[in-house]
LOPA-97412 format. One record per residue (C-alpha): residue number from 1; chain; x, z, y; residue in three letters. Coordinates in steps of 0.2 Angstrom, whole numbers, plus 5000, padded with zeros to 4 digits. Layout:
! LOPA-97412
voke;guti;xx;zz;yy;marvex
NUM;A;X;Z;Y;ala
...
! end
This chain:
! LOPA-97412
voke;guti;xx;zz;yy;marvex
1;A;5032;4943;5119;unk
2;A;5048;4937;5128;unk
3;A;5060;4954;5128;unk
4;A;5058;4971;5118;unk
5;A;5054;4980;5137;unk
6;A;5040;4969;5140;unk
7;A;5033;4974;5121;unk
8;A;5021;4992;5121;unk
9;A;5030;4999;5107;unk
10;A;5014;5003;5097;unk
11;A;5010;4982;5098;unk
12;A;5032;4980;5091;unk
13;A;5032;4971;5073;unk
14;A;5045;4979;5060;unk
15;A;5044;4966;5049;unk
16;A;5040;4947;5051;unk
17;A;5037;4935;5034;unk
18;A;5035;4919;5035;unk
19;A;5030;4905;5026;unk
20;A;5040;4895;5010;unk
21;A;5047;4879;5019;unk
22;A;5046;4888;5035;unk
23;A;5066;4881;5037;unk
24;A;5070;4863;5036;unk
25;A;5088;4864;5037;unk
26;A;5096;4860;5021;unk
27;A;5113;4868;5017;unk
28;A;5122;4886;5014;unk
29;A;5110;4901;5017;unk
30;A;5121;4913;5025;unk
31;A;5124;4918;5043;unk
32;A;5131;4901;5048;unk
33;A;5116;4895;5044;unk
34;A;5105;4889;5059;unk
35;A;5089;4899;5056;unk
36;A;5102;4913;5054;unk
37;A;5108;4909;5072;unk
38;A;5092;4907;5079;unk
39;A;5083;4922;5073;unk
40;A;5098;4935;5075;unk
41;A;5096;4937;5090;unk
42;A;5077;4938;5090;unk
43;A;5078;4952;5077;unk
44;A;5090;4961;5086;unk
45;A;5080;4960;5104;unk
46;A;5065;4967;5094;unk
47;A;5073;4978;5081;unk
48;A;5062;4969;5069;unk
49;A;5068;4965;5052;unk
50;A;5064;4944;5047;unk
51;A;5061;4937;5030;unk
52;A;5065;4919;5035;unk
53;A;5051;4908;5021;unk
54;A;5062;4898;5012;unk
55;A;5074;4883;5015;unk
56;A;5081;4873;5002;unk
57;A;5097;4879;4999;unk
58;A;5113;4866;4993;unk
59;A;5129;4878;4992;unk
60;A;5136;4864;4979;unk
61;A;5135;4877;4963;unk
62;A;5116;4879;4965;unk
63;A;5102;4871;4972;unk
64;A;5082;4879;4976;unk
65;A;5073;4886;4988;unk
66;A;5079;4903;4995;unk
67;A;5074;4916;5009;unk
68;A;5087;4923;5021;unk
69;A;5086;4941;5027;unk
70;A;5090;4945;5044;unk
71;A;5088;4964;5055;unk
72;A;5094;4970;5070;unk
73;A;5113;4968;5063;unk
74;A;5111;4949;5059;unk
75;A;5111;4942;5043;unk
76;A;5106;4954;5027;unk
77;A;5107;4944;5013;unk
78;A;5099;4930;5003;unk
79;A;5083;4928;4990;unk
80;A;5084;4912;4978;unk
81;A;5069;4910;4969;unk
82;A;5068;4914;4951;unk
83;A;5052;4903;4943;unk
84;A;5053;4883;4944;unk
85;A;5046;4872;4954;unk
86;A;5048;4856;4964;unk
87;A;5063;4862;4972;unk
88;A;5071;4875;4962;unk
89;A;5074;4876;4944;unk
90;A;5074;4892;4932;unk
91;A;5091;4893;4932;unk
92;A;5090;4912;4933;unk
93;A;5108;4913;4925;unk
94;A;5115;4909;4945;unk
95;A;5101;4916;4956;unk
96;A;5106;4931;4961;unk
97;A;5096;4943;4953;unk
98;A;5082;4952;4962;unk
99;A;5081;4954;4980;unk
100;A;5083;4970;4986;unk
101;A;5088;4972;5004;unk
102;A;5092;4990;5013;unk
103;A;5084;4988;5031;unk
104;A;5078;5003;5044;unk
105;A;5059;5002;5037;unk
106;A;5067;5005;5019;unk
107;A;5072;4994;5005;unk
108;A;5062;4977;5007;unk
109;A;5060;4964;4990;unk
110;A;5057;4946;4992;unk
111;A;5047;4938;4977;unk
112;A;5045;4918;4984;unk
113;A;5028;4911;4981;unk
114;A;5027;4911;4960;unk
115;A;5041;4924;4957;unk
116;A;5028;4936;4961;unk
117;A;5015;4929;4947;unk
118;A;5027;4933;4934;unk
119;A;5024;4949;4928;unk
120;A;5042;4955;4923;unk
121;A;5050;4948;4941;unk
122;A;5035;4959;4949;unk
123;A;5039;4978;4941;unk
124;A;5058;4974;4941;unk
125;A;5057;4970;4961;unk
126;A;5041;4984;4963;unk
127;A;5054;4997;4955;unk
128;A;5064;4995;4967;unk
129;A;5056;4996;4984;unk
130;A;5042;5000;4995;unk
131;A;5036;4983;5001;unk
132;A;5036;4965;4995;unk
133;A;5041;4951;5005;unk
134;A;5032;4936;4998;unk
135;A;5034;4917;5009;unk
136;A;5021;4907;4999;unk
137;A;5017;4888;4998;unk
138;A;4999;4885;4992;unk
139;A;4998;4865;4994;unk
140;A;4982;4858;5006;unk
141;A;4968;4852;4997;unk
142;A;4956;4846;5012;unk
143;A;4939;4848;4999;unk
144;A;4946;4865;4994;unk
145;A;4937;4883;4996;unk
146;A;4948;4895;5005;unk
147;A;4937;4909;4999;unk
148;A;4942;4904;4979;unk
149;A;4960;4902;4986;unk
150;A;4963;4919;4994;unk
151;A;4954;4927;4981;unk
152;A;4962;4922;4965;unk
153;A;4976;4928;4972;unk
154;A;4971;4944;4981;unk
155;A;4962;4949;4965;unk
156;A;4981;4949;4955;unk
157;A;4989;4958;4968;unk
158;A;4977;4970;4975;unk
159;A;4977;4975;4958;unk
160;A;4996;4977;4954;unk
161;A;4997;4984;4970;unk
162;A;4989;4999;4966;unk
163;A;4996;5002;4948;unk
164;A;5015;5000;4955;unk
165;A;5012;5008;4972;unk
166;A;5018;4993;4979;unk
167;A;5014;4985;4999;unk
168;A;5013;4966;4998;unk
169;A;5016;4956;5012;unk
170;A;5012;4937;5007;unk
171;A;5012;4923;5020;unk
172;A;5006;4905;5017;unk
173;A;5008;4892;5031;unk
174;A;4989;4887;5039;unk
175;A;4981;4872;5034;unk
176;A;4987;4856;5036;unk
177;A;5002;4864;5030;unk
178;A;4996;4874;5015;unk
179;A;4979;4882;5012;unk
180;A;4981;4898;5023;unk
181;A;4982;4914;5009;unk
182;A;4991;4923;5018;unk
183;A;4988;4942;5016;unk
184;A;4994;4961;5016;unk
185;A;4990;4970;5003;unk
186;A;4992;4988;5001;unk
187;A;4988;5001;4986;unk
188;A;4972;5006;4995;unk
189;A;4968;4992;5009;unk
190;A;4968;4974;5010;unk
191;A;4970;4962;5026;unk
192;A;4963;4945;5027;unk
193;A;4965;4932;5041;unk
194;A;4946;4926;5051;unk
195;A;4948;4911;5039;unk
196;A;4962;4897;5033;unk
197;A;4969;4891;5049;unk
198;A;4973;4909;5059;unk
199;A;4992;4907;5063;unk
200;A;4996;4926;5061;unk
201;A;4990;4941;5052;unk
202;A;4993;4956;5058;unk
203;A;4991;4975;5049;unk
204;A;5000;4992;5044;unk
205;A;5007;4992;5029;unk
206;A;5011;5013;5024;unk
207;A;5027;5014;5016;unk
208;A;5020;5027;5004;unk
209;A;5021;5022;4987;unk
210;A;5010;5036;4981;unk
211;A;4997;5034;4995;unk
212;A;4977;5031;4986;unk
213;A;4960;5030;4992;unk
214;A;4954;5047;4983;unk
215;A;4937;5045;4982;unk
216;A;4919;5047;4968;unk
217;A;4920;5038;4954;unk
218;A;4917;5024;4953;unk
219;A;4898;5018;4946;unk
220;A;4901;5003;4934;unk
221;A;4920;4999;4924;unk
222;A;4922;4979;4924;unk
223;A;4925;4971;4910;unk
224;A;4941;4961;4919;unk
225;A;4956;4975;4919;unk
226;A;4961;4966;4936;unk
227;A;4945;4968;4941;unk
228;A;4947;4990;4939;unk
229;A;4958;4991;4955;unk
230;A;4950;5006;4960;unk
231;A;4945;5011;4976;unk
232;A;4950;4998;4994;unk
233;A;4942;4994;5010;unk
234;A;4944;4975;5013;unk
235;A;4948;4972;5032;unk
236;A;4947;4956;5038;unk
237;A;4948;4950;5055;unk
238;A;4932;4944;5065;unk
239;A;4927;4935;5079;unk
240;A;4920;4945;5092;unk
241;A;4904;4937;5094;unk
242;A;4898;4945;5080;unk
243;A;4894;4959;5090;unk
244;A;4876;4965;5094;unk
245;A;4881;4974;5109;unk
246;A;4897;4964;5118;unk
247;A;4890;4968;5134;unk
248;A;4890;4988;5131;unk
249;A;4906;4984;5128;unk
250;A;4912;4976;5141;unk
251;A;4904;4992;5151;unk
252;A;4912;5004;5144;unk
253;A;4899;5012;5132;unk
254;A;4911;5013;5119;unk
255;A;4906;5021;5102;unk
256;A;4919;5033;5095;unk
257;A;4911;5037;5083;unk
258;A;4897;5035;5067;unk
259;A;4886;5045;5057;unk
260;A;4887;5034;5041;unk
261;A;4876;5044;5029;unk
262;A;4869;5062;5035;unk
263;A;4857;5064;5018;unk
264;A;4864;5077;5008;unk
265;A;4855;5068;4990;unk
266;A;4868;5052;4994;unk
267;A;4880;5062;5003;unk
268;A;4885;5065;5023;unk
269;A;4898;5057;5027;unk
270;A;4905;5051;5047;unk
271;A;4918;5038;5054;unk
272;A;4928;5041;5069;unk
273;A;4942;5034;5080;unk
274;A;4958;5041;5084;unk
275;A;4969;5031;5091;unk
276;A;4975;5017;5082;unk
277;A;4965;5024;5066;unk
278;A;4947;5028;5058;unk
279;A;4945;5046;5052;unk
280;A;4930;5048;5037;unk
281;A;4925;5064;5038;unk
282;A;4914;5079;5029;unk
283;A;4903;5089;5043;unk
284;A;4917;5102;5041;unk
285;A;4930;5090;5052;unk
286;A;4941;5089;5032;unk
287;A;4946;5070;5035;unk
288;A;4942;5061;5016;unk
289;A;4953;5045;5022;unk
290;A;4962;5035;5035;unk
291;A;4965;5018;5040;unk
292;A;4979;5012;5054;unk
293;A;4973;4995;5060;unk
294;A;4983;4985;5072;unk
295;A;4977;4991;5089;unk
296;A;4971;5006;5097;unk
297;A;4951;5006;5091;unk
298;A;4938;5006;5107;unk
299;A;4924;5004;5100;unk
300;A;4914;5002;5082;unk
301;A;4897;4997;5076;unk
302;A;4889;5000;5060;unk
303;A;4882;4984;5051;unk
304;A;4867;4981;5038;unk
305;A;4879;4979;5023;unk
306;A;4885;4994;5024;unk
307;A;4903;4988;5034;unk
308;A;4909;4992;5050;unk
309;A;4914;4981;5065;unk
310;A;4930;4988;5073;unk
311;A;4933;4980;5091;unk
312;A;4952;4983;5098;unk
313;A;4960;4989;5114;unk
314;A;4969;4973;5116;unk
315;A;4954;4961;5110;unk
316;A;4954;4961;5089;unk
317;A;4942;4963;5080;unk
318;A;4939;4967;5063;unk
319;A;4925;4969;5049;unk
320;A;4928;4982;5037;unk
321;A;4921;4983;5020;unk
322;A;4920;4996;5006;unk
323;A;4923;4991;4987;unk
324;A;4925;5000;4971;unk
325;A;4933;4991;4956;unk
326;A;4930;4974;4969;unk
327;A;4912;4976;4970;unk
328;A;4903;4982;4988;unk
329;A;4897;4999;4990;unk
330;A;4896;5011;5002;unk
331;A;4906;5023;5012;unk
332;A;4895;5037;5008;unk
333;A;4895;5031;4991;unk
334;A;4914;5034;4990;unk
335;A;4917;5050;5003;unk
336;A;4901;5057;5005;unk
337;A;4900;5075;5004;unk
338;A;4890;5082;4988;unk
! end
């Protein structure tokens, strides 16, 4: 979108990460800066607030990599990153101390790429806001597997995510660039890109901290503490040939709604669409759990392992999964009514 009036207000980001090394620009991160310059008045047009990647920062007393932060009013503040790497040193003495930023979405942190693998720089940010901001740089390895990429990662933070009651918005530049591991990460819900080379990832992040998937318990504890995250539906976006039916679609014989499981021995449990969210339900109507997605939902389709393909409004599509301690299950397995 070019201008705010041309943007439907339900389709207008809040917030924008992007990736580490996302600014080439060496020099002072401040609001002189010429990312500064050039996304002010993008925030401001949008009302959006931008965490900026990283550029490498030279002020003359400290050099690394560091994120500016910039809303509606212009320039927030800055992040410098706290762990070393090839750019930055662990110099944590003149960093700056976490990044905590006031915005109209609450307080935002940044963690850059391996400050938020450090355990201690991870509860010391999640105590103090609602959502992680986290521009990543995995490097490109052209024989390497996406799927072990995203996932050793995801597995960490899907599971800190929902100890500290923390939303995690982690952004990693598309291959050639890095390896793609972008993702949101919430205390109940994760979103995935199609794959590696999607350019942006788009999802709701609630800013409750105390919000859970309340659900059975579950069948089998890991041995792997990361592993026993609880209760998540994996979303992760899909093409949309992988319909059955595009042409009912494209007709209008839109399905609103699902009868996942109606025997009473597994438990009766149903999906339906309101809106920009999917309601699972008891026959009484009491809803069990909600998931926003990023458009309003048109139409849904019930698959063979035990997922759902959501199809948007605007043209998304999304496949949704239930897990249990990272292990498939079912949706009448977690909601269904006993």
């Amino acid at each position: 979108w070019t201008s705010r009036s041309g943007c439907p207000a339900e389709e207008r980001p809040r917030l924008v990460v992007l990736p580490e090394g996302a600014v080439l620009e060496r020099g002072t991160c401040d609001g002189g800066h010429p990312i500064v310059r050039e996304l002010a008045p993008i925030a401001a047009e949008f009302d959006v607030v931008i965490v900026a990647g990283t550029m490498v920062e030279d002020d003359g007393d400290w050099s690394g990599n560091t994120s500016a932060v910039i809303d509606a009013t212009g320039f927030l503040g800055r992040y410098r990153k706290r762990t070393e790497s090839a750019f930055s040193g662990a110099d944590r003495a003149r960093h700056g101390g976490p990044g905590i930023f006031d915005t109209r979405i609450g307080k935002v942190g940044v963690l850059i790429c391996l400050d938020i693998e450090d355990d201690a720089l991870l509860r010391e940010t999640a105590a103090q806001c609602a959502i992680i901001a986290n521009p990543a740089h995995i490097p490109y390895v052209p024989q390497g597997s996406w799927d072990i990429a995203v996932g050793s990662t995801q597995r960490r933070l899907e599971w800190w995510s929902s100890t500290l009651g923390v939303h995690i918005a982690r952004c990693d530049l598309p291959p050639p660039g890095g390896m793609g591991c972008s993702m949101l990460v919430a205390p109940c819900e994760t979103f995935l890109a199609q794959d590696a080379r999607a350019e942006l990832l788009c999802g709701p992040l609630p800013m409750n901290p105390s919000r859970r998937a309340h659900a059975w318990l579950a069948t089998r504890i890991r041995t792997e503490q990361l592993d026993n995250c609880g209760t998540r539906l994996l979303v992760r976006a899909s093409k949309l040939g992988t319909w059955g039916d595009l042409a009912a679609v494209a007709e209008g014989q839109l399905i609103a709604a699902i009868v996942l499981s109606s025997d009473r021995s597994s438990g009766a449990v149903s999906c339906r669409a309101e809106g920009s969210a999917l309601h699972w339900h008891w026959d009484s109507g009491d809803v069990v759990h909600s998931l926003l997605l990023p458009q309003p939902v048109a139409a849904m389709q019930a698959e063979a392992d035990s997922s759902l393909l959501i199809w948007g409004a605007a043209g998304g599509a999304w496949q949704v999964w239930p897990l249990q301690n990272r292990e498939r299950t079912t949706f009448a397995g977690l909601w269904g009514q006993r």
